[in-house]
N, C-alpha and C positions, 0 to 999 in steps of 0.2 A: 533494531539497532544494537550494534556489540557495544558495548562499555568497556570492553575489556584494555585494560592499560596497553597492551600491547596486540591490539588486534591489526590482523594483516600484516604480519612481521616483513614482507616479503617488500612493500613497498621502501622502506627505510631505505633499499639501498638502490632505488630509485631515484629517491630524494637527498640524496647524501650529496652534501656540499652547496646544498641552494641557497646557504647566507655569503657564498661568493659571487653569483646568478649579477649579471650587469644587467642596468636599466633605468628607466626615470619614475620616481613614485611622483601618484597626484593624489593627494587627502582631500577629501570632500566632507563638508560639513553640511548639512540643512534645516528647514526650518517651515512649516507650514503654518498659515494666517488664515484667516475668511477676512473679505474687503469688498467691496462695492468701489466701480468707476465707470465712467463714462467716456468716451472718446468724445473731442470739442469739433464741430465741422464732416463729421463721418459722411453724411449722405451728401446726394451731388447739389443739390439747393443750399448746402451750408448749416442744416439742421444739427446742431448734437445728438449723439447717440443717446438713448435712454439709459435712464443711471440702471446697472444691476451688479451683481454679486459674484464673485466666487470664490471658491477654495483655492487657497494657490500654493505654491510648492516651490520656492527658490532653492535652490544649489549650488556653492559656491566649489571652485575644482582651485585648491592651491599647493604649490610646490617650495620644496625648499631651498635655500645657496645654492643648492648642488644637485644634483640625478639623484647621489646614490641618500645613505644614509649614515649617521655618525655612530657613534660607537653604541651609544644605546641602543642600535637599532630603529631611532625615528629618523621620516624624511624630511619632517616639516610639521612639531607641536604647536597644532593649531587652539590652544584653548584661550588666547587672545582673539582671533579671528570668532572665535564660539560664542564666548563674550559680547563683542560687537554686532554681533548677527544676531541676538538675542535682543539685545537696544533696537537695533536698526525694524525687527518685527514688533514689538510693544509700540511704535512710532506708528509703524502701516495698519495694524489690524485694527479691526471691528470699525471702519472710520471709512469714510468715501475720500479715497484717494487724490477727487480734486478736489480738495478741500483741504489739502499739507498747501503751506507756503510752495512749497519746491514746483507741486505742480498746478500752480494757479495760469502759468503762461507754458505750461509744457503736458504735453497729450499724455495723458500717461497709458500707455501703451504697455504690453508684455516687455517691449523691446527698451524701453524711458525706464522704468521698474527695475530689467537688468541693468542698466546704469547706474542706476540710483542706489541699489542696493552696491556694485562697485566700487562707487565712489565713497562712499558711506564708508564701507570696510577696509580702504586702501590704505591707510596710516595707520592701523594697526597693524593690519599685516605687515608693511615693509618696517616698523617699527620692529615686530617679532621674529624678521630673517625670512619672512617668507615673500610670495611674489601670488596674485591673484591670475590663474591661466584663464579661466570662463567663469562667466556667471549665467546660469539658467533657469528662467524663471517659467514656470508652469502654470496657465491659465486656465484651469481644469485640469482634470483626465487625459486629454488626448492632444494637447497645444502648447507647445510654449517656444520662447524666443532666449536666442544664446548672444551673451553681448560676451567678445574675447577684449580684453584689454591691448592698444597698441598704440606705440607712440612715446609712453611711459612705464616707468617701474615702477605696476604697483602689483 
């Protein structure tokens, strides 16, 4: 790897004028927990799923007033939404999920989870100028569900 202050001279003028460049920024915050839950009713008898575990991974995709960005250079300072997502994981971790108030009558699901964390986050963010585009939450490695907010501005 070159260090050098001015390595690859050649590209500069490549990139020359790319703080004009149109487009929408999406800032992304995240936040990983370990949790335990069960699905209520999962098998065809009506049986509950057995309680188990895992490492999860939400991602919250938010944008600001506007596409572009203000004069600082940000599109949308999310360190309100960071905040809130940081509350909102101390609340879910190390805990079996149906066991929060929230989801005593509600499955909590990858898909329940992305709302939940949504909903959680949504007055801060529209409090802070920003607008919540997706939330995605990861149930392991290879799984997860995307709740998009619609209907409202949050």
């Amino acid at each position: 790897m070159n260090l050098e202050l001015d390595a690859h001279p050649q590209i500069r003028e490549d990139v020359a004028g790319f703080e004009r460049l149109n487009g929408r920024f999406t800032v992304r915050i995240e936040a990983r927990f370990e949790s335990a839950h069960f699905l209520y009713r999962y098998f065809p008898d009506g049986r509950d799923e057995p309680v188990h575990g895992h490492t999860w991974l939400v991602e919250v995709f938010l944008r600001g007033p506007g596409d572009g960005t203000g004069a600082d250079g940000i599109s949308y300072d999310f360190l309100a939404a960071r905040k809130r997502l940081d509350q909102l994981v101390e609340r879910i971790e190390h805990v079996c999920i149906n066991d929060l108030a929230e989801f005593q009558e509600v499955n909590p699901t990858a898909e329940n989870i992305a709302r939940w964390f949504c909903c959680g986050l949504a007055a801060d963010v529209k409090s802070s100028g920003g607008r919540i585009v997706e939330v995605r939450v990861h149930e392991g490695p290879t799984n997860y569900a995307i709740f998009e907010p619609t209907g409202v501005s949050v």
